[in-house]
C-alpha positions, 0 to 999 in steps of 0.5 A, a space after each residue: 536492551 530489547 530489540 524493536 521492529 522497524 516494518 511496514 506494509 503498504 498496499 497502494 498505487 504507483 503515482 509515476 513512473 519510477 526512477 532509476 539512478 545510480 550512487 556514485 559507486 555504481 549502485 542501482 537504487 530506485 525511487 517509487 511514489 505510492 499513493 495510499 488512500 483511504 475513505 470515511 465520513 467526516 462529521 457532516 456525513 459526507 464521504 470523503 478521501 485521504 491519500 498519502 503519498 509514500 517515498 518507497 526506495 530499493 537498491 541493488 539489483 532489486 532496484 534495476 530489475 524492478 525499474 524494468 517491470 513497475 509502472 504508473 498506476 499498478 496496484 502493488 504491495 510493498 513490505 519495508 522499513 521505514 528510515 529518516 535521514 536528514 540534510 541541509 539546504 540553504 542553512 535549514 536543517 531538512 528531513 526526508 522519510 522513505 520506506 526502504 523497501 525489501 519486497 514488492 508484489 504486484 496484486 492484480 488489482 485494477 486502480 479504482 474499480 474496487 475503490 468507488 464500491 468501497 465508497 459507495 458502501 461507506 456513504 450508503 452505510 453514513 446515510 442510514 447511520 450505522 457502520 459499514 458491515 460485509 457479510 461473507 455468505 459460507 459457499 454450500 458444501 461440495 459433501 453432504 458429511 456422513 453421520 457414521 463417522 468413525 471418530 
């Protein structure tokens, strides 16, 4: 039997404040809701937004150390797992899917600055009907190479 790989990696904003709470064993585990979004143009050529909203959990003293630092509205990067559990309630089977987080960074980046340059590219890219393209100009070189190189 071969083994699988349960990872993902998201890169998104912190919806709320986190949650902290503990299990009745004493262990510290901490609730983020991430937004995620992402831009496209629907089939009419208008540009439109996406977001999805991720249950991130961490535990142990992980979870407590990072209650005291993450906030609302930060950019983070998180790499987990994802886990599906499922519970009753009222007689209706429910299910519940989180990414159990294991790293977490912060980027540096401000929400939406670069968000509404992205969308304006996407919709100058939809009105001339081609796709969005970025071209990266190579920075001049700080040396000028020698042509008597001896290798």
């Amino acid at each position: 039997m071969s083994s699988g790989i349960n990872r993902i990696i998201l890169l998104g904003n912190v919806g709320a404040d986190p949650e902290l709470r503990y299990t009745a064993a004493g262990t510290a585990v901490l609730d983020i809701r991430l937004a995620t979004s992402e831009t496209y143009v629907d089939k009419d050529k208008k540009v439109q937004e996406r977001t999805e909203w991720h249950s991130v959990v961490f535990w142990g003293p992980r979870a407590e150390a990072l209650s005291r630092i993450v906030t609302k509205g930060a950019c983070v990067f998180v790499e987990g797992g994802i886990r599906t559990s499922s519970y009753e309630k009222d007689g209706v089977k429910r299910y519940k899917t989180e990414v159990h987080g294991r790293e977490l960074c912060f980027t540096g980046r401000k929400s939406g600055a670069t968000d509404e340059l992205v969308a304006t590219a996407v919709a100058e890219a939809a009105s001339a009907g081609k796709p969005a393209k970025s071209e990266k100009q190579q920075p001049p070189l700080a040396f000028e190479p020698a042509e008597d190189l001896p290798f």
